[in-house]
Structures are given as C-alpha cells and as structure tokens.
C-alpha positions as CSV (number, residue, x, y, z in Angstrom):
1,X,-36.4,17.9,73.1
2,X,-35.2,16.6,69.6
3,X,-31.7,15.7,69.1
4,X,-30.0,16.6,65.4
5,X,-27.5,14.8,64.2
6,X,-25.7,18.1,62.2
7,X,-23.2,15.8,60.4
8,X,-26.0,14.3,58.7
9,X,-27.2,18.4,58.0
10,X,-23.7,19.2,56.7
11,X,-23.5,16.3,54.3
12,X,-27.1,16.8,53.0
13,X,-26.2,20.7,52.9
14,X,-22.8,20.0,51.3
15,X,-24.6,17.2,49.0
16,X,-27.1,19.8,47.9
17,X,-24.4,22.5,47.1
18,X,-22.6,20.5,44.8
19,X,-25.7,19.4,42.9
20,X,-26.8,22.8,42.7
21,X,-23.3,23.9,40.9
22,X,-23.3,20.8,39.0
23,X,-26.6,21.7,37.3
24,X,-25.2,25.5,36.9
25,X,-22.0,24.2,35.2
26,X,-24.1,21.9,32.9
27,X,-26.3,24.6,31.9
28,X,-23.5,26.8,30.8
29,X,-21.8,23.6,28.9
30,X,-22.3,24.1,25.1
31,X,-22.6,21.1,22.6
32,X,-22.7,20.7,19.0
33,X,-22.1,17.6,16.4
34,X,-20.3,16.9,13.2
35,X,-21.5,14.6,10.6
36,X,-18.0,13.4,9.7
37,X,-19.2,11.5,6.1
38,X,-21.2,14.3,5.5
39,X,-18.8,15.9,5.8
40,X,-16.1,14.1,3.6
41,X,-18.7,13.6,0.9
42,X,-18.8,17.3,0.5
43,X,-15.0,17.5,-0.4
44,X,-13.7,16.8,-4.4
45,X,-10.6,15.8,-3.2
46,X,-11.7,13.3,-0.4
47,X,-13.7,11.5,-3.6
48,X,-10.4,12.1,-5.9
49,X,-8.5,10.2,-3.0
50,X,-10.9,7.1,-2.2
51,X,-11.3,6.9,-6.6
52,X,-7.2,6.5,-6.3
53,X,-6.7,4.4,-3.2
54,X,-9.5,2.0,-4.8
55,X,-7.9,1.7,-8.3
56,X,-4.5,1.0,-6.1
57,X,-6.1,-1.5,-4.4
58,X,-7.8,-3.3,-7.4
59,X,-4.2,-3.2,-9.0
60,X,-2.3,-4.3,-6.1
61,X,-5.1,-7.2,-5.4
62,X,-4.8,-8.4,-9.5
63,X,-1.3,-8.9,-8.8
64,X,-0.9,-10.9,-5.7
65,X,-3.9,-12.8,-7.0
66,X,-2.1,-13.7,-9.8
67,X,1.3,-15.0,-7.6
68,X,-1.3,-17.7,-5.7
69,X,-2.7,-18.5,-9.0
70,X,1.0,-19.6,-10.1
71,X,1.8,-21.0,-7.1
72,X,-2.1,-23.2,-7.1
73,X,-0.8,-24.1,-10.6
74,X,2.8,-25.3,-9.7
75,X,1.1,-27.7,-6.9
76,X,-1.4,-29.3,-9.7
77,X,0.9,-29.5,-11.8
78,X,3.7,-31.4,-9.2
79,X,0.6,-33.4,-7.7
80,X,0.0,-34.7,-11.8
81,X,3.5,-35.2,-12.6
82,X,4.5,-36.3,-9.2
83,X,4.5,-40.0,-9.4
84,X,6.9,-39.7,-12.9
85,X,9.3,-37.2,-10.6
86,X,13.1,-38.0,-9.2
87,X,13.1,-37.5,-5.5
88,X,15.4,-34.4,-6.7
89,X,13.1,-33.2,-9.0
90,X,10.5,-33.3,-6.1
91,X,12.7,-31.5,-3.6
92,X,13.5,-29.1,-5.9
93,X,9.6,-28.4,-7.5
94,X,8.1,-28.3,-3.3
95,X,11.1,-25.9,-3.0
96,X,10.1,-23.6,-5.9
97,X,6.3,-24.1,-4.7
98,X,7.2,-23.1,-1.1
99,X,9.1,-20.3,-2.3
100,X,6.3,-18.3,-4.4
101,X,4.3,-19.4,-1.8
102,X,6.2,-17.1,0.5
103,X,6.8,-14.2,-1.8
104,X,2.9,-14.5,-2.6
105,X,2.4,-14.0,1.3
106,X,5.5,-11.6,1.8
107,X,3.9,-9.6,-1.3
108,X,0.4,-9.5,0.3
109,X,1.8,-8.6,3.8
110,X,4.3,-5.8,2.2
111,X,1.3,-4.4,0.5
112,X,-2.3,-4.8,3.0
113,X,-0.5,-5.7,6.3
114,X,-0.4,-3.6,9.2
115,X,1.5,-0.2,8.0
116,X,1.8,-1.6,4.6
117,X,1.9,0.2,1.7
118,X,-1.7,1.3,1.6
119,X,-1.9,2.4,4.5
120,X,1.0,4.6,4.2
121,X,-1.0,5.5,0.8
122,X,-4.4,6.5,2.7
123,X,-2.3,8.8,5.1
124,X,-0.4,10.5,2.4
125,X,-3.9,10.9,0.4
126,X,-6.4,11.3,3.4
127,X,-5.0,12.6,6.2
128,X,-4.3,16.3,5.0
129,X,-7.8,16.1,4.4
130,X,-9.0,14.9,7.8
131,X,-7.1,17.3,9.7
132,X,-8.1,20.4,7.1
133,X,-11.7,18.8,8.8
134,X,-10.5,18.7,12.0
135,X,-8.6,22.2,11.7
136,X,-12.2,23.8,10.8
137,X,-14.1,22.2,13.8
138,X,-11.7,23.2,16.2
139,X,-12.0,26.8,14.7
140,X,-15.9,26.8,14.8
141,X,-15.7,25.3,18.4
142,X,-13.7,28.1,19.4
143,X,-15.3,30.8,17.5
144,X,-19.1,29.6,18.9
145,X,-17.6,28.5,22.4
146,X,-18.8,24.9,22.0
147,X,-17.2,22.6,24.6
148,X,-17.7,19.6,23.2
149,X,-18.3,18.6,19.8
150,X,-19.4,15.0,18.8
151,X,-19.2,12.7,15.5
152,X,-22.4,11.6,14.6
153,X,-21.1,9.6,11.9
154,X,-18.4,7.5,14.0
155,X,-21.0,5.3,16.2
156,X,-21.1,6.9,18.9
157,X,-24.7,6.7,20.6
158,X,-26.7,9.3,19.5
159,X,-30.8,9.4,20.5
160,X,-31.4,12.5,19.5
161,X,-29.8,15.6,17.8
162,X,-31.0,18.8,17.5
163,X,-30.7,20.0,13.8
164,X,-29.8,23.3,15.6
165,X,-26.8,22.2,16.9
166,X,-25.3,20.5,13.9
167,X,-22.2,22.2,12.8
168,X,-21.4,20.2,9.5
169,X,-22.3,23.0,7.1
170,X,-20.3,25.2,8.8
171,X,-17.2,22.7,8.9
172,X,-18.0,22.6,4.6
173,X,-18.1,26.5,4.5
174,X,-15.0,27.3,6.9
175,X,-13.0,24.7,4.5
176,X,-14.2,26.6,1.5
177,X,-16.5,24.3,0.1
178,X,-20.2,24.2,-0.3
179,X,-22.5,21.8,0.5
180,X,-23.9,19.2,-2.1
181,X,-25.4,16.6,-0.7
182,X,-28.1,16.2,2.0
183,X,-27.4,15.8,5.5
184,X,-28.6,12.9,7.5
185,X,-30.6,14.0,10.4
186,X,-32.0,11.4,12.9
187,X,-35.4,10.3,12.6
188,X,-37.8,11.0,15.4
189,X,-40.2,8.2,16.0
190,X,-43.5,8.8,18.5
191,X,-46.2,10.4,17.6
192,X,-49.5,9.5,16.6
C-alpha cells in the first residue's frame, strides 16, 4: 500500500494552476513599439527646434570661450610683466585675473549647468513636442488595446521586433504628419 504525500499534490496542483493562468494572461497581453527618433525626425518643428537650440549653443559657447581667452591672456600677460610689478600692482592684476576667472565659470555654469539656461531652452522648445508624441501613443495604445508599448530607439534591449507591431507611422499620422524618412527595422541575422 502506497502512501501519498497530498501536500506535495496540492502544491504541484496549485503550482500547475498558476502557470496555466500565467500563460493565459500572457497570451491576451498585447505589445507594440515606437521608434522614438523616427519618430522626431518626421516632425518640422522638432528639426526647427534642434536648428535653434544648436545656433544658441554655438552663440552661447563663442562667448564664454571668449571670457577664458581674456582671462588666459591677463595671466600671460601678468606672468611677462610680473617681475617689473609692485606687490600692489600684483595683488590687484591676480585679483582682476581671479575675478574673470569666476564670472568665466559663473557664466558657463549660469548657461550649460544643471537647469541652466539651455536646458530651460530645450524644454520650452522640445517638450510640447515630446508630449504631442507621447499624447499620440497613449491614444493609439488605447484605441488598439496595446498594454505595453516600448521605445526602440531609447536602448532598451531589443532582439527582435516584429515590423507588424511597430506603431511609429501611426504616432506620425495621429500627430498629423506624414512620414518622410525610412524606418529602421532590426536586422535579422541566420540564415544560410
């Protein structure tokens, strides 16, 4: 007479259950991706607003560029003359050197740094345009009851994507605009 252990029955039986409703809940899960740069390449105004936040970066880099060339030239210039200098006239020409030195940082900081001016420039110029995107995906994930929709474009891992279930033209088209350039599908490798 055999002996069965029926908690080990209940957990396999339990085990079994939950896999079964886990494959039934995955088959039901919808998926589709975005090619985000595709995406933004398709927009005129996305272009308009890179052209502009690159000219004010050129313009903004020229000038603080500038300030440490002054600033390079005051300490040549003190390091030549140095030797023919007061000790008040050297206080006060490291003082004047350390000075635009600062406002040459300061300048740099006020303009690049963390929350600086350009980025407060990119988010008045880009982010209207990012969540127009964003606006349009959510609507297509809703209207075709995707669950999840991934970014192709923003590293995340992707081996393969099915050209079926990319949804970039139809982010283009619910934004109004239609698409230019060509999208970048994954290549398959294998074969022969």
């Amino acid at each position: 007479m055999k002996i069965m252990n029926f908690g080990f029955m209940k957990t396999a039986i339990l085990t079994l259950s939950f896999l079964a409703a886990s494959f039934v809940m995955q088959a039901q899960t919808k998926f589709a991706y975005v090619d985000i740069d595709y995406v933004l390449k398709n927009i005129p105004d996305y272009a308009d607003a890179q052209r502009q936040l690159d000219e004010i970066t050129v313009s903004w880099q020229k000038e603080i560029d500038s300030k440490y060339e002054e600033v390079d030239k005051l300490q040549k210039q003190f390091q030549a003359e140095q030797v023919l200098l007061t000790d008040e006239m050297k206080q006060q020409r490291q003082t004047d050197i350390i000075s635009k030195s600062k406002a040459a940082k300061d300048l740099q900081k006020k303009r690049f740094g963390y929350q600086g001016e350009l980025f407060q420039k990119r988010q008045e110029l880009i982010q209207p345009i990012q969540d127009k995107v964003y606006e349009a995906i959510q609507k297509i994930a809703t209207t075709k009851s995707y669950d999840f929709v991934f970014d192709k474009s923003s590293g995340t891992t992707v081996l393969y994507a099915n050209p079926k279930i990319n949804v970039s033209d139809d982010v283009l088209k619910a934004m109004g605009y239609s698409p230019k350039s060509t999208k970048t599908e994954p290549k398959q490798s294998g074969g022969k």
